[in-house]
Every structure is written in C-alpha cells, then in structure tokens.
DRENMAR-941597 format. One record per residue (C-alpha): residue in one letter; chain; x, y, z; residue number from 1. Coordinates in steps of 0.5 Angstrom, whole numbers. Example, Ala and Ser with C-alpha at 12.3 -4.5 7.8 and 13.67 -1.06 7.14 Angstrom:
2
NODE resn chain  east north    up resi
NODE    a     A    25    -9    16    1
NODE    s     A    27    -2    14    2
This chain:
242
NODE resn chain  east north    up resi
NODE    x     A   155   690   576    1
NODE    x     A   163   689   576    2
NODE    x     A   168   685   573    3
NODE    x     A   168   678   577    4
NODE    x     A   173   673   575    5
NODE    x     A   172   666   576    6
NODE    x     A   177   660   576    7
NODE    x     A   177   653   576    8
NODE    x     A   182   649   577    9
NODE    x     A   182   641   580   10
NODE    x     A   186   642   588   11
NODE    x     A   194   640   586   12
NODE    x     A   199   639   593   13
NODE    x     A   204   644   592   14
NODE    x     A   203   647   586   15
NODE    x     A   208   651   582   16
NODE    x     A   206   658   582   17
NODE    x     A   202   659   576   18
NODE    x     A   197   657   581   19
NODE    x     A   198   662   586   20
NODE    x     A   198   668   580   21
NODE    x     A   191   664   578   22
NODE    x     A   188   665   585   23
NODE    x     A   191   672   585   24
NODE    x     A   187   673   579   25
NODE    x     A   180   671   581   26
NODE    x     A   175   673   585   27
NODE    x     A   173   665   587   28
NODE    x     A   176   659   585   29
NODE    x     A   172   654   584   30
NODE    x     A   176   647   586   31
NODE    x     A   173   641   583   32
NODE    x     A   172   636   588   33
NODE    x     A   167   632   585   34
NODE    x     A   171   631   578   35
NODE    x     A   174   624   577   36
NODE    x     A   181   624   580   37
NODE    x     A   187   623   575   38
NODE    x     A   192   618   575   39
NODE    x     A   199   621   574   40
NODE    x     A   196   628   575   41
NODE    x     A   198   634   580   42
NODE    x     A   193   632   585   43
NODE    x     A   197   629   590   44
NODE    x     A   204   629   588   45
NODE    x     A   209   635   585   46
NODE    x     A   216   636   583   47
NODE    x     A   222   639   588   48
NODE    x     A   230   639   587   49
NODE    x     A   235   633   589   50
NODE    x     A   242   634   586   51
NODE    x     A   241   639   581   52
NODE    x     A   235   635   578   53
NODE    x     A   227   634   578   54
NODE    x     A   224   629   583   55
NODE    x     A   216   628   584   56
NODE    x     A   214   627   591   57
NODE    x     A   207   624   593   58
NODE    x     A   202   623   597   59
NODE    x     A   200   616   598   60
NODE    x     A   193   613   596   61
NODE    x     A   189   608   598   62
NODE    x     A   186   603   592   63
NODE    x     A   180   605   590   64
NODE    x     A   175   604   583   65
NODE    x     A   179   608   577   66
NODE    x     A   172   611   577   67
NODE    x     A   172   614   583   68
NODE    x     A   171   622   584   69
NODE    x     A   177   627   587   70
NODE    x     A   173   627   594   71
NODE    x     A   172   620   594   72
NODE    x     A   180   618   595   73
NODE    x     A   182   617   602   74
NODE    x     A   190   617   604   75
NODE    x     A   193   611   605   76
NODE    x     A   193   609   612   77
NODE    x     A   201   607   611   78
NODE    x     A   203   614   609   79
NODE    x     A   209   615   612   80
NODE    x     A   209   622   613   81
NODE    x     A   216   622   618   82
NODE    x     A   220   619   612   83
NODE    x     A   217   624   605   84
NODE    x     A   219   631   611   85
NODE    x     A   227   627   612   86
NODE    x     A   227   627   604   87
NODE    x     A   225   634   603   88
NODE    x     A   229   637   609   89
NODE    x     A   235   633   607   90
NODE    x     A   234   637   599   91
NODE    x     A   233   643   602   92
NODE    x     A   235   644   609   93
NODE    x     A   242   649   607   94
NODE    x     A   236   653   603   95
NODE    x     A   236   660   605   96
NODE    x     A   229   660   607   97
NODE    x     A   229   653   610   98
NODE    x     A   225   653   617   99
NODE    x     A   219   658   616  100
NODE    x     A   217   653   609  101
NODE    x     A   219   646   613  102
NODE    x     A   214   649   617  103
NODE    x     A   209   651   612  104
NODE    x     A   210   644   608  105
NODE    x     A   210   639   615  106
NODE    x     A   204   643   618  107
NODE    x     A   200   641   611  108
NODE    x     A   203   634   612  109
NODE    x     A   202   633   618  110
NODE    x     A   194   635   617  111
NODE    x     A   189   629   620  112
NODE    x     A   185   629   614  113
NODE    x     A   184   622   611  114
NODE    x     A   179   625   606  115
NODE    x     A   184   627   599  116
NODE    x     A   181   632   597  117
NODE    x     A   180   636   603  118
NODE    x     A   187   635   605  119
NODE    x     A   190   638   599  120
NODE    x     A   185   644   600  121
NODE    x     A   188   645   606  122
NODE    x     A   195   645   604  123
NODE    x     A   192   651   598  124
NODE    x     A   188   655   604  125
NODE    x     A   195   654   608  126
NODE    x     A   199   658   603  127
NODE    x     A   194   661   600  128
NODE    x     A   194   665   608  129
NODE    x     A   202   664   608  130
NODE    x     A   202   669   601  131
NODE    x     A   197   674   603  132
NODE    x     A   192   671   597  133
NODE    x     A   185   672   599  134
NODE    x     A   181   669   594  135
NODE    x     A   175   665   596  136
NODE    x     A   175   657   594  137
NODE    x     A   169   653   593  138
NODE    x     A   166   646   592  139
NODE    x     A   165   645   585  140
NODE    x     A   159   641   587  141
NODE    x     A   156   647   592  142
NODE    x     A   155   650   585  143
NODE    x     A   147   648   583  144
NODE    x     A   149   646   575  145
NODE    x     A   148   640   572  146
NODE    x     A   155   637   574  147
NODE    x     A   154   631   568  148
NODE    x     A   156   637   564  149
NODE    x     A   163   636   561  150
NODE    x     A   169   640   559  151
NODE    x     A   167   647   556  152
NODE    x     A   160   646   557  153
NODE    x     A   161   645   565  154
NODE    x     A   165   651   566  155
NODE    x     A   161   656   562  156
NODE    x     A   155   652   566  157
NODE    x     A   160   655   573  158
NODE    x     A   161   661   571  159
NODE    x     A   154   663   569  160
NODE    x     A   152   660   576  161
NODE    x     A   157   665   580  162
NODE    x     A   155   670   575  163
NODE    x     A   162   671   572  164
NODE    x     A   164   677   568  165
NODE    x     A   171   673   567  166
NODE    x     A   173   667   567  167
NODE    x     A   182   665   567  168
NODE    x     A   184   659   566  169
NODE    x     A   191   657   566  170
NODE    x     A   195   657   560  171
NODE    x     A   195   650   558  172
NODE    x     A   188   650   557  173
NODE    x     A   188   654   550  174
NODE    x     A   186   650   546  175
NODE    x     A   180   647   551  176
NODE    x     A   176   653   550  177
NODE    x     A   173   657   544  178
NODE    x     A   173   665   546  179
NODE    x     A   168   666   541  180
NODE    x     A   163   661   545  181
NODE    x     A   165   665   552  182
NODE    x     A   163   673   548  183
NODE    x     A   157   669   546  184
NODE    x     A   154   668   554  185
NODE    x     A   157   675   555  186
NODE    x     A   163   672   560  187
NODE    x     A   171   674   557  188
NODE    x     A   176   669   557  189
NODE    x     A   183   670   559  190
NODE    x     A   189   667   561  191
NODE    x     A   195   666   566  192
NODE    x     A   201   669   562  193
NODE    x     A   206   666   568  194
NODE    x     A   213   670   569  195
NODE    x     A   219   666   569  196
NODE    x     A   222   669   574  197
NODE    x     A   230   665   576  198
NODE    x     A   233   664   582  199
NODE    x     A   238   661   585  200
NODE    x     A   238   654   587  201
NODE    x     A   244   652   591  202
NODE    x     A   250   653   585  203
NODE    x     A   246   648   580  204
NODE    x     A   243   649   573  205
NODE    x     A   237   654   576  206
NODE    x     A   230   648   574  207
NODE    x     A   224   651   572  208
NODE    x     A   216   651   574  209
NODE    x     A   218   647   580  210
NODE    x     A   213   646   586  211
NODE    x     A   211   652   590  212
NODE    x     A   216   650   595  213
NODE    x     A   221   649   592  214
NODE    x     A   220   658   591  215
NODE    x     A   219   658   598  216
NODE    x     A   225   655   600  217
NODE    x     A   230   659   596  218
NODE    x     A   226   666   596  219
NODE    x     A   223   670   602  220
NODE    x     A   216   670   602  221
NODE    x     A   216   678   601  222
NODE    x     A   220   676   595  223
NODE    x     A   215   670   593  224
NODE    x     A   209   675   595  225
NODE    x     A   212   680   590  226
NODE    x     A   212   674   585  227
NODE    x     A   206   672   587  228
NODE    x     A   202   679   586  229
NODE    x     A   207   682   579  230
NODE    x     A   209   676   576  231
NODE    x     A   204   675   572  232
NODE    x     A   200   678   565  233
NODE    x     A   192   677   563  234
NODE    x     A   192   675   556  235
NODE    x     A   186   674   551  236
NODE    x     A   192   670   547  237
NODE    x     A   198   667   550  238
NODE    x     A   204   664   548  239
NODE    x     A   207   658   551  240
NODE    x     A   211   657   557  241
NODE    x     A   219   656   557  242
C-alpha cells in the first residue's frame, strides 16, 4: 500500500492559506461536523484588510445551546448579505484581482443553505475548484469510529479507520500530539510548515495570514496557485509561524 495522508480539520469561512497548503497535502480531509462548534473560533468568520488594518467579517448565527454541534447551528435568517458583499467591495474594490474574487466570495454568500456546517463546506469545495485542489472531503461523522472519543485519541481513531499512512496537521496543533503515540500505530506525524509569502496590499504595511480572500484579491490565481502548490514544507518538527 502507499503513502495516504489524512487531514482533519474543524470547516473554517474563508481560511488563511495554511488551510489550502493543508488540503494540498492530503489525500482526504476529514471535516469535523459533528464536533461542538467554538465561539470566537474561525468556523464562520475571518479577517480581511480595511484601511491598512485587520477587521473580522461573520457570518451570523442563529442562538443555539453552547453545547450544540457544528451541524447543529443554522445561519441566522436576519443575515444581511447585501450589506457584508458592500463591505468587502468597498475594501477591495480598487484590488488588482477584484472582480473574479468578488465573484467567487458572493457565490458563496449568496448560497442558500441555512445549514452552518454545510454552507461553510461549500465556500471550501468552491475554492478548493477555483484552486485546483482535488482533495476528497469527508463528513467526520461518515467515518464509523467511537465519535465520544476526544483529542488525539479521535484522530488516531480516523486515521486508522480511512487507513492513513500520514496524518498532517496544521502547525498550531504540535503541541496536541505525541510523534511517538502516532509511529506506535504505524501512522507519521507532520506538519504544515506555511511560507510567508508578502505581497502588496494597496500601498500599506503588508498584514499577514489574512483570509484566503484577501490573497486572492491582490494575486492572480496563477500566482495564488503556485502558492498554493510550493509554498509549503512537510515538517516532523516545525517551527512557529511569524
């Protein structure tokens, strides 16, 4: 058998592009739906550039039990969608690439779904196409695991299930994980080491590891492609992100 690489990874709205080297790296990206969704987490909100500065843009929710699941949360019915594509298009619309990428981020907007976990998996598979990335993504709960098990324990669990030979996780998950637990079950740990690629953002201070579509608003998507493909290194042990 060869090397399969499994990722798993909570759906995040427009991620920065340590997601997309992520995807590029794996063979399947499990995509935890039935995990409890986070507040102040990345599942439905990221940062874009406004004056030379970082700003979050959301999508709203409708209340729910802070115990509920990622599949359980719906978007909220007052969700103002012509008033967040204004906002983005008045930041970015003297951008080089403006039109193809406000096109990309107001087809995802504009997608019917209520259901939060299925419209953020939309907007990944839209540029997951628009990219060229042709990982497989799967439901966490299609995969038939104890899915009561928690932290390294449920990942072991996924990776052994879908028969991974590699398991690659974002940097900011080193310290979760125990290489010598992970070589026990016969399954390598590694980790996305991200290239800081800079750019020019209008004539201001350039702002880091902002969401995907601030890249794709200031680069060609041959230029964020390359990116996408090179701009990354598979690490055993990583060094933190600047």
């Amino acid at each position: 058998m060869g090397e399969k690489r499994i990722a798993i990874m909570q759906p995040y709205f427009f991620p920065y592009i340590g997601y997309f080297h992520l995807l590029h790296a794996a063979d399947s990206l499990v995509l935890y739906d039935n995990l409890q969704y986070t507040k102040k987490g990345w599942i439905n909100r990221n940062r874009m550039l406004h004056n030379g500065g970082d700003v979050l843009f959301s999508i709203p929710l409708r209340k729910a039990s802070d115990y509920a699941s990622i599949d359980q949360r719906e978007v909220s019915t007052d969700f103002d969608r012509r008033k967040l594509l204004n906002r983005v298009r008045a930041a970015y619309r003297k951008a080089p690439n403006f039109a193809a990428t406000m096109n990309l981020f107001t087809t995802a907007i504009d997608h019917p779904e209520s259901n939060l976990f299925r419209f953020v998996k939309h907007s990944i598979q839209l540029l997951c196409d628009h990219l060229g990335i042709r990982t497989s993504i799967i439901d966490s709960s299609n995969v038939p695991i104890d899915h009561s098990m928690r932290g390294q324990d449920k990942v072991l669990a996924i990776c052994r299930a879908l028969e991974a030979t590699t398991y690659v996780n974002a940097i900011g998950g080193v310290s979760l994980y125990d290489q010598a637990d992970f070589a026990g079950k016969g399954i390598e740990l590694r980790f996305i080491q991200s290239e800081n690629r800079r750019y020019q953002q209008f004539h201001y201070p350039f702002v880091a590891w902002l969401s995907i579509l601030d890249v794709l608003m200031f680069n060609s998507t041959e230029t964020v492609r390359d990116w996408v493909e090179n701009g990354y290194t598979l690490v055993a042990n990583p060094t933190p992100v600047s």
